[in-house]
C-alpha positions, 0 to 999 in steps of 0.5 A: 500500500503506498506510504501516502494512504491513510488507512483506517483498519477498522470494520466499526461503524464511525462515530460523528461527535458534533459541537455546533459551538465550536463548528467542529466535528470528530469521526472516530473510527476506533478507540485506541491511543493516539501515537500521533496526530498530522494536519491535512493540507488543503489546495483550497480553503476550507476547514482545519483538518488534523487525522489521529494516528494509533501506534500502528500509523492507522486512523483512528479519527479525523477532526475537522474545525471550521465546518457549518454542515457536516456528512460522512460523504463530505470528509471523504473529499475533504481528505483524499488520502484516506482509505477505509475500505472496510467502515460502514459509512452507511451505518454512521452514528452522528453524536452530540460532542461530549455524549457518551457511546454507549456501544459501537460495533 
């Protein structure tokens, strides 16, 4: 797989967390330690994008600042190195920022 990829290993089912607030938005793929965190750089502008990485250099979550509407289709172009060809974007829960998940798949 080339290097450039981000992928994200995981068959669960993404969570949204939301904070209108803040116009932000997480999606978490996964639970797992955050190794390390890199900003995606954009051509155009558009929102502040930061992927978390685990130990094993997979995603595990992206954070997007700066974003009035958000979907799971639109992040998709927004970082167009990320590959998650196992997720099920179709099944995404979409969260208040700060609400427990009570159970993710």
């Amino acid at each position: 797989m080339n290097k450039n990829v981000l992928l994200v290993n995981s068959s669960s089912i993404p969570v949204v967390e939301i904070d209108t607030a803040a116009s932000s938005a997480y999606v978490r793929f996964k639970r797992d330690a955050v190794a390390k965190t890199i900003a995606i750089d954009s051509p155009r502008p558009g929102p502040l994008i930061t992927v978390d990485l685990n130990p094993k250099k997979e995603v595990i979550g992206v954070e997007l600042v700066g974003v009035k509407e958000f979907n799971i289709r639109r992040l998709l172009m927004l970082v167009p190195r990320l590959s998650a060809p196992r997720v099920k974007f179709a099944e995404t829960h979409y969260v208040r920022a700060g609400t427990p998940v009570l159970c993710e798949a």
